[in-house]
N, CA, C and O atoms as a GROMACS GRO file, in nm:
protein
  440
    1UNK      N    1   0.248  -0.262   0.501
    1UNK     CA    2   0.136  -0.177   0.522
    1UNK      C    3   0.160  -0.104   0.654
    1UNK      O    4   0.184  -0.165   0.758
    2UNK      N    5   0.153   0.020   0.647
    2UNK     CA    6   0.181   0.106   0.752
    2UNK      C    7   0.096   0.193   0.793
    2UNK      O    8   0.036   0.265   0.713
    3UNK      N    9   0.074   0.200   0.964
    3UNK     CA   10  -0.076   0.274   0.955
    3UNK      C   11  -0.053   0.431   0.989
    3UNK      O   12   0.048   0.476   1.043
    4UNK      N   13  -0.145   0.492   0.955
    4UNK     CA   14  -0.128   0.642   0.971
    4UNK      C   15  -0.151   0.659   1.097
    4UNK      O   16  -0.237   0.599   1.161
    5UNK      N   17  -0.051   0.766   1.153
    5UNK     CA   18  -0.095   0.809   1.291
    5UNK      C   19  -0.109   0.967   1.284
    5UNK      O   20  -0.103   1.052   1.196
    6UNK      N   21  -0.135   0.962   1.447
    6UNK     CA   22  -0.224   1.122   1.446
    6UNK      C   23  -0.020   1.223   1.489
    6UNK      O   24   0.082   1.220   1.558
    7UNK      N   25  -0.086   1.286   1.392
    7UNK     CA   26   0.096   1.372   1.393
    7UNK      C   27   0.039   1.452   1.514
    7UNK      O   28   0.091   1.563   1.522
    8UNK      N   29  -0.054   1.426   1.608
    8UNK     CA   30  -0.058   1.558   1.709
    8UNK      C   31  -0.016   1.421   1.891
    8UNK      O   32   0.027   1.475   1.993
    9UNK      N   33  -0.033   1.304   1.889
    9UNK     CA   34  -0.007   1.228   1.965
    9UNK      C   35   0.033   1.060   1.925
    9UNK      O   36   0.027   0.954   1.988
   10UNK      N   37   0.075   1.098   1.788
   10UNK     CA   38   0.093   0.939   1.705
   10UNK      C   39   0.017   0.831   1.746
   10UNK      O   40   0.082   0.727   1.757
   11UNK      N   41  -0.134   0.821   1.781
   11UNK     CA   42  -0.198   0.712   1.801
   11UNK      C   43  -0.263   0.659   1.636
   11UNK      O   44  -0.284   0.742   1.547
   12UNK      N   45  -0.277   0.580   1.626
   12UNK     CA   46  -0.358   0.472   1.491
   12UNK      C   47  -0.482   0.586   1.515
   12UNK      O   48  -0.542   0.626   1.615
   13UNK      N   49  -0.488   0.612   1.383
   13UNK     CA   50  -0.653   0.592   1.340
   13UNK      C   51  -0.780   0.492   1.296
   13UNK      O   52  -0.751   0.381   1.251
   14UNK      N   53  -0.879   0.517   1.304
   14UNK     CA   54  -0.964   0.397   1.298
   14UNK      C   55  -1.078   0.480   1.243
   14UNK      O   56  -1.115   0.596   1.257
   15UNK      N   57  -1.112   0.388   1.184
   15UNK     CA   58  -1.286   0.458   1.104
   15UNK      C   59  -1.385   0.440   1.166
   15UNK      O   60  -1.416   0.332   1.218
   16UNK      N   61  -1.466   0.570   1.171
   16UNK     CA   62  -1.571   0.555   1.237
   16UNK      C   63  -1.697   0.528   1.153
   16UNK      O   64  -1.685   0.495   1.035
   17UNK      N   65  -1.822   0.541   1.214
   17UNK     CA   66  -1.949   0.508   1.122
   17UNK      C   67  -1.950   0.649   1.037
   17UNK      O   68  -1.941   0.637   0.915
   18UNK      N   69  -1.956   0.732   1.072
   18UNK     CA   70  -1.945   0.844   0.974
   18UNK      C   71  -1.905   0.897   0.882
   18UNK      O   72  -1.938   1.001   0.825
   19UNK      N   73  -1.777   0.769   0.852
   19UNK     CA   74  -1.681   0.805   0.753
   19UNK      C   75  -1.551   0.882   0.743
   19UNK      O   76  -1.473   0.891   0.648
   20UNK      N   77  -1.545   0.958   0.921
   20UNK     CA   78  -1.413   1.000   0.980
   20UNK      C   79  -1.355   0.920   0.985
   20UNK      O   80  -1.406   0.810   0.959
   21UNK      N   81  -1.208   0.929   1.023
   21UNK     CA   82  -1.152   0.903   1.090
   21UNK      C   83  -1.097   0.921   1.252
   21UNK      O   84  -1.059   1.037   1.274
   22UNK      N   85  -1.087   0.832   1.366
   22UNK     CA   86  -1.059   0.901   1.501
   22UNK      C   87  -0.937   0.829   1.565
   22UNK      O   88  -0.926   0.710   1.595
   23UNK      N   89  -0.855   0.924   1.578
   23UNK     CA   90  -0.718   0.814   1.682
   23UNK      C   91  -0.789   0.758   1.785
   23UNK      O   92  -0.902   0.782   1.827
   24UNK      N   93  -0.683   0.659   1.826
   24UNK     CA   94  -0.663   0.569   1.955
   24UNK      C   95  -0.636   0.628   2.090
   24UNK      O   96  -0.642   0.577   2.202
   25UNK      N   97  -0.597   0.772   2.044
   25UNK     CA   98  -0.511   0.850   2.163
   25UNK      C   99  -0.625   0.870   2.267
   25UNK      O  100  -0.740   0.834   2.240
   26UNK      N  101  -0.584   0.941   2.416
   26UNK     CA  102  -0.698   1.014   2.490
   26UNK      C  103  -0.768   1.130   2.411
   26UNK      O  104  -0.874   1.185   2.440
   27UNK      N  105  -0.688   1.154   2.306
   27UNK     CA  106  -0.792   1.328   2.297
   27UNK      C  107  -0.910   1.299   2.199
   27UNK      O  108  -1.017   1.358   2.191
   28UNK      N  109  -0.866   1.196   2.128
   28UNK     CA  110  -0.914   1.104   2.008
   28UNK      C  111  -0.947   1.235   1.876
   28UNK      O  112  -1.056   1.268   1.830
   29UNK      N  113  -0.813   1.288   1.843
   29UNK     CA  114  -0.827   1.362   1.740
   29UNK      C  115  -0.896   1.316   1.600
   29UNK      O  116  -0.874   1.201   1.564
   30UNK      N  117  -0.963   1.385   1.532
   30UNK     CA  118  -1.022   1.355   1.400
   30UNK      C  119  -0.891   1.418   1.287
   30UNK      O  120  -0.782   1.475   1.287
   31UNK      N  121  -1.027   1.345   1.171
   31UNK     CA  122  -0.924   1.344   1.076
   31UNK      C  123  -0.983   1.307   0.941
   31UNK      O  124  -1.029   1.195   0.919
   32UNK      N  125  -0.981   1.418   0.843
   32UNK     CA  126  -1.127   1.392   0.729
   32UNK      C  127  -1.055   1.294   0.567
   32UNK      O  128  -0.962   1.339   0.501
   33UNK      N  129  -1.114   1.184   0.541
   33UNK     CA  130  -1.043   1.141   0.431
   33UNK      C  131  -0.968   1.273   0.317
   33UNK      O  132  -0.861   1.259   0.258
   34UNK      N  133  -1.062   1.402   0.311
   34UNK     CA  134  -1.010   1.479   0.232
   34UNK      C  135  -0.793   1.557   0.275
   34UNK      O  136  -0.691   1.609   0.230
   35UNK      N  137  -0.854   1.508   0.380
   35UNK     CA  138  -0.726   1.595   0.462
   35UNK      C  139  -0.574   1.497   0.501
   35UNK      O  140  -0.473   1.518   0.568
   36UNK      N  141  -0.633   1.368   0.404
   36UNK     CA  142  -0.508   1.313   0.397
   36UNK      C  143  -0.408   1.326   0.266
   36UNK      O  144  -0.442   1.322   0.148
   37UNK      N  145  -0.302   1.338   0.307
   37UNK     CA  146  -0.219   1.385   0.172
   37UNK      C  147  -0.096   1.288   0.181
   37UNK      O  148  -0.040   1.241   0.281
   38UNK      N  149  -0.073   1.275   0.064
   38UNK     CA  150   0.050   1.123   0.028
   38UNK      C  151   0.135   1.146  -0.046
   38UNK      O  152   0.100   1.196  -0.152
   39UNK      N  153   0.290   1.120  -0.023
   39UNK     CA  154   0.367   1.149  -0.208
   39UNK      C  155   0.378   1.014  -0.218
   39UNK      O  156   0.367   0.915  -0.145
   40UNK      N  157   0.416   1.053  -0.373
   40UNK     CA  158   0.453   0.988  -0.429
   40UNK      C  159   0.305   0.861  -0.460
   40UNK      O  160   0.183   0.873  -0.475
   41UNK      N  161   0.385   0.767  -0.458
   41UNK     CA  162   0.283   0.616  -0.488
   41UNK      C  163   0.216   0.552  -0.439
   41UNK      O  164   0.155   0.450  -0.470
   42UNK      N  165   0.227   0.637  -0.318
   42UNK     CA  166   0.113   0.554  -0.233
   42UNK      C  167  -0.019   0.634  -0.206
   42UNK      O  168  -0.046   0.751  -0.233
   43UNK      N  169  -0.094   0.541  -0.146
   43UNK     CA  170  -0.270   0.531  -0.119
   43UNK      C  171  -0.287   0.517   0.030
   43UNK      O  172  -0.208   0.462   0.106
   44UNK      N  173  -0.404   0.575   0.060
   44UNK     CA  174  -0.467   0.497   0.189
   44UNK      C  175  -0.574   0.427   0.169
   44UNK      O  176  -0.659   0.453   0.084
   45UNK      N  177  -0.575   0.322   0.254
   45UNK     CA  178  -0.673   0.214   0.254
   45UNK      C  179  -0.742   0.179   0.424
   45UNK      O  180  -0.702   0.236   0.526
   46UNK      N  181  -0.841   0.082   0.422
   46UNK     CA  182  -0.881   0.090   0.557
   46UNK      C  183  -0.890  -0.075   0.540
   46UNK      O  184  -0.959  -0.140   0.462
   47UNK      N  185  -0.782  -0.127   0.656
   47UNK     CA  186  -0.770  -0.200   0.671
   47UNK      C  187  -0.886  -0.301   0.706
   47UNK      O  188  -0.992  -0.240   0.714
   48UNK      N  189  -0.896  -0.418   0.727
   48UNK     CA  190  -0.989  -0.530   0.771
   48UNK      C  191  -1.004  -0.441   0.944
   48UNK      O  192  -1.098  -0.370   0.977
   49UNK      N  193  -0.896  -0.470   1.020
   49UNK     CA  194  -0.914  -0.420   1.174
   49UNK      C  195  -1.015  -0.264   1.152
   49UNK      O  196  -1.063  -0.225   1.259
   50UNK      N  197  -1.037  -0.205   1.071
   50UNK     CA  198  -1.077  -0.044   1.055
   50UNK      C  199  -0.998   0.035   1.079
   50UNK      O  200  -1.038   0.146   1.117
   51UNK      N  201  -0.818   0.001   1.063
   51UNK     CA  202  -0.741   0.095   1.060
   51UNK      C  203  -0.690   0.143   0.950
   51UNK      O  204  -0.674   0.075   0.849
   52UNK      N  205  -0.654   0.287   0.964
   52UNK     CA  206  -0.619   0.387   0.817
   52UNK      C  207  -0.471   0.337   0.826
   52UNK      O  208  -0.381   0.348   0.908
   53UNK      N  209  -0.487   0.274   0.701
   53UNK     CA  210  -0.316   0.261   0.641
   53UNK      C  211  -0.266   0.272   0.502
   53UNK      O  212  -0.349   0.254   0.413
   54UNK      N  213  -0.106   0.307   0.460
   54UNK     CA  214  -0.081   0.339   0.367
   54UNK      C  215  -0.038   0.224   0.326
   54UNK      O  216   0.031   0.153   0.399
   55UNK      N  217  -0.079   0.182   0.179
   55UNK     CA  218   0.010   0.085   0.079
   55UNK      C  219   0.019   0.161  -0.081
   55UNK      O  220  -0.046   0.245  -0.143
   56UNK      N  221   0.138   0.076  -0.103
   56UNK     CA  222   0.153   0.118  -0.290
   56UNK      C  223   0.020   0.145  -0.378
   56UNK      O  224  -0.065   0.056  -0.365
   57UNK      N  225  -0.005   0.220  -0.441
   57UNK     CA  226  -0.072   0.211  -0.568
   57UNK      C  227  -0.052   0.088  -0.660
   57UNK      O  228   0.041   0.046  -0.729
   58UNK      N  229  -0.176   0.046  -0.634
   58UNK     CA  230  -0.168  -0.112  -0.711
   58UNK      C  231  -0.189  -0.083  -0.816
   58UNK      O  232  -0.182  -0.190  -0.876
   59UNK      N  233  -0.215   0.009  -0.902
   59UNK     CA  234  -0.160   0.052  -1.063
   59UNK      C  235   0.005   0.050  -1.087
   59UNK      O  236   0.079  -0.007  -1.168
   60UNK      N  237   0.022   0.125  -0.998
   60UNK     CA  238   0.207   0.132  -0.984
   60UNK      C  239   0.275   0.031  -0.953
   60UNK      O  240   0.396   0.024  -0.974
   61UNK      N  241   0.190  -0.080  -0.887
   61UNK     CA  242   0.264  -0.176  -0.831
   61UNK      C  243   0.275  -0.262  -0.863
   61UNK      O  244   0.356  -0.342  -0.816
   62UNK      N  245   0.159  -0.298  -1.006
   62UNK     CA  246   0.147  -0.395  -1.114
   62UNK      C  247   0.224  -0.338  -1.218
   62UNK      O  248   0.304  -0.415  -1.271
   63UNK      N  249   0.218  -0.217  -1.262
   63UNK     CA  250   0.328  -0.227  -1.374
   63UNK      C  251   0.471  -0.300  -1.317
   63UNK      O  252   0.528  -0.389  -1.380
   64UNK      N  253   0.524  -0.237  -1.167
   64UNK     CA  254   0.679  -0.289  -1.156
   64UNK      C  255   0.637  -0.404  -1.172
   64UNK      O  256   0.691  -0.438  -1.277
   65UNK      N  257   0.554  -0.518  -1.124
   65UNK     CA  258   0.538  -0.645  -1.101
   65UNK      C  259   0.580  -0.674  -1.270
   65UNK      O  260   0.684  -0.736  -1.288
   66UNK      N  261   0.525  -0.645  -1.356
   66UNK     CA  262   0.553  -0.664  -1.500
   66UNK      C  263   0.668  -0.638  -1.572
   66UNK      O  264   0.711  -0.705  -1.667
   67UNK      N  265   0.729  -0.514  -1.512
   67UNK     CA  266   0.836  -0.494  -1.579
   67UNK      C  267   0.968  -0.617  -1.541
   67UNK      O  268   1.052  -0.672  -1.613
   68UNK      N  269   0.938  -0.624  -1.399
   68UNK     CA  270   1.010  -0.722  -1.314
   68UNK      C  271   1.066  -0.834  -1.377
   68UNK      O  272   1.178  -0.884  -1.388
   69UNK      N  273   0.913  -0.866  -1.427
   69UNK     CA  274   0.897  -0.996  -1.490
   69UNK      C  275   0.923  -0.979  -1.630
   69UNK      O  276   0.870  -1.076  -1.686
   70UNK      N  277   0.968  -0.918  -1.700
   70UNK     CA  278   0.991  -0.938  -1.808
   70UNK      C  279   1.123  -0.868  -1.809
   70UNK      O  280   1.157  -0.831  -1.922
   71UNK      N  281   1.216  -0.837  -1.702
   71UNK     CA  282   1.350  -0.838  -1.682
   71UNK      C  283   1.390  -1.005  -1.697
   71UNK      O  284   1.468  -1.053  -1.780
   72UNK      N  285   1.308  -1.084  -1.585
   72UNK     CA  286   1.362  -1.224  -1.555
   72UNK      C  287   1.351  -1.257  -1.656
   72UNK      O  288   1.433  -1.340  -1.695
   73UNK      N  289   1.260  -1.217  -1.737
   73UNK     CA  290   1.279  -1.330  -1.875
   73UNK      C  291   1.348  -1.311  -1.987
   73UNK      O  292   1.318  -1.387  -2.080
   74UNK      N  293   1.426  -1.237  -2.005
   74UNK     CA  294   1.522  -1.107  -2.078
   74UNK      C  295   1.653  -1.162  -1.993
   74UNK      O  296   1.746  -1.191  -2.068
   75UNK      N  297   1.682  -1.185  -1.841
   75UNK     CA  298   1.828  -1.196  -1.803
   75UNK      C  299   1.916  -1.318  -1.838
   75UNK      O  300   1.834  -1.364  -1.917
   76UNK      N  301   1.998  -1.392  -1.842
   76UNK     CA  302   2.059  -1.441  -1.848
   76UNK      C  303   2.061  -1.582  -1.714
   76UNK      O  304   2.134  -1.577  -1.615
   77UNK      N  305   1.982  -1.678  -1.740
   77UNK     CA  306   1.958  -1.775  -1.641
   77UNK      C  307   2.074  -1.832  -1.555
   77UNK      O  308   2.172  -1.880  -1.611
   78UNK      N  309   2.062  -1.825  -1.412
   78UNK     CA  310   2.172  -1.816  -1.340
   78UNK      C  311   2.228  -1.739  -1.268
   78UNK      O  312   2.301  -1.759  -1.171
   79UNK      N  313   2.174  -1.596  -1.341
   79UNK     CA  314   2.255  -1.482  -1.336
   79UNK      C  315   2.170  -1.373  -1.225
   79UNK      O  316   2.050  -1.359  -1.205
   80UNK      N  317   2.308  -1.296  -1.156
   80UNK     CA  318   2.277  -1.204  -1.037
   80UNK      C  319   2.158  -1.162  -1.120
   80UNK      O  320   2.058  -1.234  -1.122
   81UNK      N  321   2.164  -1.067  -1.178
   81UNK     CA  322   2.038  -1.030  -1.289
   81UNK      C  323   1.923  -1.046  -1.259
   81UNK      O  324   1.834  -0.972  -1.219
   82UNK      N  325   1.934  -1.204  -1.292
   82UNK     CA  326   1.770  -1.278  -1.299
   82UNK      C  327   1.702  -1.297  -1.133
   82UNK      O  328   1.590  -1.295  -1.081
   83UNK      N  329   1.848  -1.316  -1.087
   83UNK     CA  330   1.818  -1.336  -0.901
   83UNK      C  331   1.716  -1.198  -0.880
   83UNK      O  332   1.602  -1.192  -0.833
   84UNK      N  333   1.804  -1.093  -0.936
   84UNK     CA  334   1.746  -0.962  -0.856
   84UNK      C  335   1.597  -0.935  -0.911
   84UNK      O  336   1.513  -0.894  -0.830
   85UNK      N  337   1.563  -0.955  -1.040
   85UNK     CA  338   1.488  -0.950  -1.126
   85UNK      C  339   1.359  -1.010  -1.059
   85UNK      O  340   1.254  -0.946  -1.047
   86UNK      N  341   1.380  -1.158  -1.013
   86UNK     CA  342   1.267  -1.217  -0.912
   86UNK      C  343   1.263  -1.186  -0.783
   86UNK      O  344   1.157  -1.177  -0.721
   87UNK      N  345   1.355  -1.171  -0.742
   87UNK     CA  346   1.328  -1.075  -0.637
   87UNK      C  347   1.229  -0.929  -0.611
   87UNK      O  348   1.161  -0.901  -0.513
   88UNK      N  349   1.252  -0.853  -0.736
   88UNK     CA  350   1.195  -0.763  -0.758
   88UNK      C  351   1.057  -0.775  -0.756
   88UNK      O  352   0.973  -0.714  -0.688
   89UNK      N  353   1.041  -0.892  -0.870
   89UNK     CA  354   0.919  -0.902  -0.918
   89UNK      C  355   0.803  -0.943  -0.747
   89UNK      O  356   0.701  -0.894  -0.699
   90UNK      N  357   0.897  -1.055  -0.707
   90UNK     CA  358   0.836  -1.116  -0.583
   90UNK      C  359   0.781  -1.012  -0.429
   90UNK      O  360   0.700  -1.032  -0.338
   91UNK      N  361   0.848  -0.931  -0.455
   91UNK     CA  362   0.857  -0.751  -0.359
   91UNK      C  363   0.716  -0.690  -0.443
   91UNK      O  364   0.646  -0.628  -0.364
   92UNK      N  365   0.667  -0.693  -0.554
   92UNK     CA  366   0.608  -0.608  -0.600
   92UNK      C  367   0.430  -0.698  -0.552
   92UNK      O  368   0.325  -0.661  -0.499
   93UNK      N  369   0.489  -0.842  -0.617
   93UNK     CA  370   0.373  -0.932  -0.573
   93UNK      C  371   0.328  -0.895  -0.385
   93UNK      O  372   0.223  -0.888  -0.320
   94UNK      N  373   0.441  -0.882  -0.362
   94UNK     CA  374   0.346  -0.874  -0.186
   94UNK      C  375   0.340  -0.754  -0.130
   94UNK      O  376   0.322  -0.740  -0.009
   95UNK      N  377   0.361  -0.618  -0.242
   95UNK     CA  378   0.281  -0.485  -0.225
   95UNK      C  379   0.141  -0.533  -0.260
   95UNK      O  380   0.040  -0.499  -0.199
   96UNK      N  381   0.144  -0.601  -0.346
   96UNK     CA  382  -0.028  -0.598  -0.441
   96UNK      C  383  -0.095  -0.701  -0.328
   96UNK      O  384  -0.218  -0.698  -0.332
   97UNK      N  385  -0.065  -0.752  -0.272
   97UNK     CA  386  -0.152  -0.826  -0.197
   97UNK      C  387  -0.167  -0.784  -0.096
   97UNK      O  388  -0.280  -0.799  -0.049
   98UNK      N  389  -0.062  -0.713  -0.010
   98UNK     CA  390  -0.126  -0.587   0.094
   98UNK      C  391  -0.185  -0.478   0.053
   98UNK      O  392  -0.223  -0.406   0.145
   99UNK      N  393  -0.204  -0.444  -0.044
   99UNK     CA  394  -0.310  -0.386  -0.108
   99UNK      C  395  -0.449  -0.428  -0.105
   99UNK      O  396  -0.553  -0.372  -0.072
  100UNK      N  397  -0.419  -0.543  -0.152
  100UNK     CA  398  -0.557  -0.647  -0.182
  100UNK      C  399  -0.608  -0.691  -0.010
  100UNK      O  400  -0.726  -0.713   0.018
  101UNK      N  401  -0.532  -0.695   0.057
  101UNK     CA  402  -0.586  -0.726   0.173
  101UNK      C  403  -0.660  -0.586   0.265
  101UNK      O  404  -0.746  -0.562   0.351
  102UNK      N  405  -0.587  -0.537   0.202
  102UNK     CA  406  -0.649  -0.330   0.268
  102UNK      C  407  -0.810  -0.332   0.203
  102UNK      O  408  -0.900  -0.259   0.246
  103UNK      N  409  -0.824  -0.416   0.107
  103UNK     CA  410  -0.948  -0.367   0.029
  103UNK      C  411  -0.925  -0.296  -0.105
  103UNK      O  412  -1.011  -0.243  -0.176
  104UNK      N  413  -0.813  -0.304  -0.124
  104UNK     CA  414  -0.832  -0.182  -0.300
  104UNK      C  415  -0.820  -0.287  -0.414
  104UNK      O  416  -0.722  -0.359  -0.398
  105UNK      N  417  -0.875  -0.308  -0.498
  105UNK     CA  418  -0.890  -0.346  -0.600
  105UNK      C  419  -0.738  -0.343  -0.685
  105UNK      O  420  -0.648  -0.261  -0.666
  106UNK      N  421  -0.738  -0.474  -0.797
  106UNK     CA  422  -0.585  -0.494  -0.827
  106UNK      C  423  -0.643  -0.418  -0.959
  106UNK      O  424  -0.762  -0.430  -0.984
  107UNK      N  425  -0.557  -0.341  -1.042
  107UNK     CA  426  -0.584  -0.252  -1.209
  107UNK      C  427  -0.705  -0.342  -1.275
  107UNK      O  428  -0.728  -0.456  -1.234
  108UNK      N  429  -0.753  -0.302  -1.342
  108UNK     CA  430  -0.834  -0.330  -1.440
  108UNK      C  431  -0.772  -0.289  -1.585
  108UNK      O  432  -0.773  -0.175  -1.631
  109UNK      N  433  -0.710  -0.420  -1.656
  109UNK     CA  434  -0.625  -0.386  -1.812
  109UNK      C  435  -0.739  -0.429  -1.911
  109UNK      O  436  -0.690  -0.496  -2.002
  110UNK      N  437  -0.880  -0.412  -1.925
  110UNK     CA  438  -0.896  -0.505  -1.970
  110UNK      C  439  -1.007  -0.363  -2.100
  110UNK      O  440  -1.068  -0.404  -2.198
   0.00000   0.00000   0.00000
């Protein structure tokens, strides 16, 4: 989990009561949830401390967790394969739980 900083003095942001965001820095630049932009797979979340940080898309991060897992059970026991396979799977498990610890909710398959 990595926290966003202010691209004008790289201090952490933190949430305020208003629903801004304000760096840590002296100038304490703002910063509007609309005006954050992300590629790819990731999200922002607001941490337990009230800091803005980026983690995986826990939609995205449960499918790899699945596919992962149904590599290991498909490889060949023993095998580099299956090593990498849980490995994988085990990398995907502790995106979703820094997720889950940011506050975002794990998919709903149901």
């Amino acid at each position: 989990m990595d926290s966003i900083r202010c691209g004008e003095c790289g201090a952490r942001y933190g949430l305020r009561p208003d629903g801004l965001f304000q760096c840590d820095g002296r100038q304490a630049h703002e910063l509007a949830p609309r005006d954050i932009s992300l590629d790819g797979s990731d999200v922002w979340a607001v941490n337990v401390a009230g800091t803005l940080v980026i983690v995986a898309d826990p939609a995205v991060t449960a499918e790899w967790a699945r596919e992962a897992l149904d590599a290991y059970f498909e490889d060949e026991p023993g095998s580099w394969c299956e090593h990498d396979s849980l490995r994988s799977f085990l990398e995907a498990v502790d995106e979703l739980l820094y997720a889950a610890r940011a506050g975002l909710r794990f998919p709903d398959h149901s």
